[in-house]
C-alpha positions as CSV (number, residue, x, y, z in Angstrom):
1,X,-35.6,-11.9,18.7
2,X,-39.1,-12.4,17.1
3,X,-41.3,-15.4,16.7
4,X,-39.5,-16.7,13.9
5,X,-36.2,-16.9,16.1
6,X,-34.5,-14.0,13.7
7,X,-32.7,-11.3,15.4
8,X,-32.6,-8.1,12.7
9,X,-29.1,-6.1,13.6
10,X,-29.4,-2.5,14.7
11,X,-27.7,0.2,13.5
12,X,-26.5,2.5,15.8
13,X,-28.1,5.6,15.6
14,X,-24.7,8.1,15.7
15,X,-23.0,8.2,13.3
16,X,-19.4,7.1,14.1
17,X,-17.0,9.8,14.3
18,X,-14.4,8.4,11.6
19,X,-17.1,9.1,9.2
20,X,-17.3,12.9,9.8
21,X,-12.5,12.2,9.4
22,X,-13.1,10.3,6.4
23,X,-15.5,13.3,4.6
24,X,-13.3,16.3,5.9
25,X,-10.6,13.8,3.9
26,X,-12.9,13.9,0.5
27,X,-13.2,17.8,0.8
28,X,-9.6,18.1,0.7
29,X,-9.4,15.7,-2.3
30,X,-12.0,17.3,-4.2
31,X,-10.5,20.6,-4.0
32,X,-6.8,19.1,-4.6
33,X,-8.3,17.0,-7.4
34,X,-9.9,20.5,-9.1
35,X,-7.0,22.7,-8.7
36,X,-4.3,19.9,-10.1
37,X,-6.8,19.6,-12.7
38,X,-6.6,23.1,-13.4
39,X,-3.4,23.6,-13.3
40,X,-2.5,20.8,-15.4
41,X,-4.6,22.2,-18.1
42,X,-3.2,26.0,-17.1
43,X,0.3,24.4,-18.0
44,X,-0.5,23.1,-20.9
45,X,-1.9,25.9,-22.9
46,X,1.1,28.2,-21.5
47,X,3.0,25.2,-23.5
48,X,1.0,25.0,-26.0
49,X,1.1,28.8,-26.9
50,X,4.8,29.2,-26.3
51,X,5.3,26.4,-29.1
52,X,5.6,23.2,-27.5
53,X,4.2,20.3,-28.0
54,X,1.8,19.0,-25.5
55,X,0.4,15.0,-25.5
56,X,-3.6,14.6,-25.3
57,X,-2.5,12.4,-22.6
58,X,-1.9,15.7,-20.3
59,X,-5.5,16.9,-21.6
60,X,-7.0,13.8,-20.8
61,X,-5.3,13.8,-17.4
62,X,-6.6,17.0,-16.8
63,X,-9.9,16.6,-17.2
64,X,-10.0,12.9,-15.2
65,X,-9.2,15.1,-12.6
66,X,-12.0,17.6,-12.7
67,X,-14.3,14.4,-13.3
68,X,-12.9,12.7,-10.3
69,X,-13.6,16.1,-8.0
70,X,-17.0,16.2,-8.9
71,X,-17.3,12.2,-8.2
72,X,-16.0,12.5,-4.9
73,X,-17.9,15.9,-4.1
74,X,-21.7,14.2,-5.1
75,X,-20.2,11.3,-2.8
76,X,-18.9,13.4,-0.1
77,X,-22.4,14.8,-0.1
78,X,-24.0,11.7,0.0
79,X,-21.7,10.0,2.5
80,X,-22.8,12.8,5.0
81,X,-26.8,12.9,4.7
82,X,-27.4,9.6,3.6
83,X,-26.7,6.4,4.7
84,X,-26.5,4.3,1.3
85,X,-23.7,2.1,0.3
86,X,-23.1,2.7,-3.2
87,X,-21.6,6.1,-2.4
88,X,-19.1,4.3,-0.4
89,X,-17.9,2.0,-3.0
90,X,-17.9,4.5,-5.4
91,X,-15.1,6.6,-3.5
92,X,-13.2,3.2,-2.8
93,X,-12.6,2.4,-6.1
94,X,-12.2,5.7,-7.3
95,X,-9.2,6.5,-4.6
96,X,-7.9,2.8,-5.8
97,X,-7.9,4.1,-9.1
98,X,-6.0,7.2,-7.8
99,X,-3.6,5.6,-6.4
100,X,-3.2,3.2,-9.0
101,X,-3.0,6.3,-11.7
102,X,0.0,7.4,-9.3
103,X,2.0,4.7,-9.2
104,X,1.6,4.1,-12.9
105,X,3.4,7.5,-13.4
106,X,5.6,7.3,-10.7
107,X,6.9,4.0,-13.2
108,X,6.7,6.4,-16.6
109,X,8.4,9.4,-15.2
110,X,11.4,9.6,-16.6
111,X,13.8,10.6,-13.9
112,X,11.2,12.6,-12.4
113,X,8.8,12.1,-9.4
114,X,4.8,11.3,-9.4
115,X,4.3,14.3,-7.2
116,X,2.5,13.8,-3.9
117,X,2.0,10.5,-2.6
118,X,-1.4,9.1,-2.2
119,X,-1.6,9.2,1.2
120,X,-4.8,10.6,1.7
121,X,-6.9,8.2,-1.1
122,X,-4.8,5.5,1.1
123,X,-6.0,6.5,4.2
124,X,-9.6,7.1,2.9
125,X,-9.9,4.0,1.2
126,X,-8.8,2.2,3.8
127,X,-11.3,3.4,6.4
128,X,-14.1,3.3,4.1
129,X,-13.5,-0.3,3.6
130,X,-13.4,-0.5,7.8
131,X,-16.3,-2.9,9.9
132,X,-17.9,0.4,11.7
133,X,-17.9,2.5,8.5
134,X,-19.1,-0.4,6.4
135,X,-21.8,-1.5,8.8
136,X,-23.0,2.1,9.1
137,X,-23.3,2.3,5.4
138,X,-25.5,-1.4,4.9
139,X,-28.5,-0.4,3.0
140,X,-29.4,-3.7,3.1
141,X,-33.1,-4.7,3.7
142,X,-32.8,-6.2,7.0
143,X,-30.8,-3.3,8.2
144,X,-33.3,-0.2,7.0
């Protein structure tokens, strides 16, 4: 406590070990994320050039994937040198939005599945919104 009676909060100085869990998680995201992407648009041109009709929609999916990859990678990278916060809540609402993106075509398939349950955006999301992970993550002034 100083003089003014204000006790600043320390951060610890290791960083907790469900941080290093949590970015392992990302990798594998990022490299599911590009290769879905790429397969999706791999599909799409073998339909496309054997005469069927493909929606934009599939295109568009596509390339949200590649753009969420390189989202999470640039905040996988971050996550692990850095200790900034906006990383953080960039990843959270981008897993929300994967999961949300799964459930919205688990509703639309038409007697078909969504594919591979979001588990791992769950489990990321979930952690990165955690009291250790969020407090290691404060860059706020009182905290630096």
């Amino acid at each position: 406590m100083d003089e003014t009676g204000f006790q600043p909060m320390v951060l610890p100085d290791r960083r907790p070990r469900s941080v290093t869990w949590v970015v392992v998680l990302i990798w594998v995201q990022v490299v599911a994320n590009a290769f879905g992407g790429w397969l999706l648009l791999y599909l799409a041109q073998e339909d496309e050039d054997h005469g069927r009709e493909v929606s934009n929609l599939v295109y568009v999916l596509g390339y949200a994937s590649f753009l969420a990859a390189a989202l999470l990678a640039v905040c996988a990278v971050l996550l692990t040198g850095r200790r900034l916060a906006w990383p953080r809540y960039t990843v959270i609402v981008v897993e929300w939005l994967l999961i949300t993106a799964w459930f919205m075509t688990l509703l639309s398939a038409e007697g078909g599945g969504a594919g591979i349950p979001p588990v791992i955006p769950a489990i990321v999301a979930i952690q990165l919104s955690k009291g250790d992970l969020a407090s290691w993550y404060d860059d706020s002034p009182h905290r630096r």
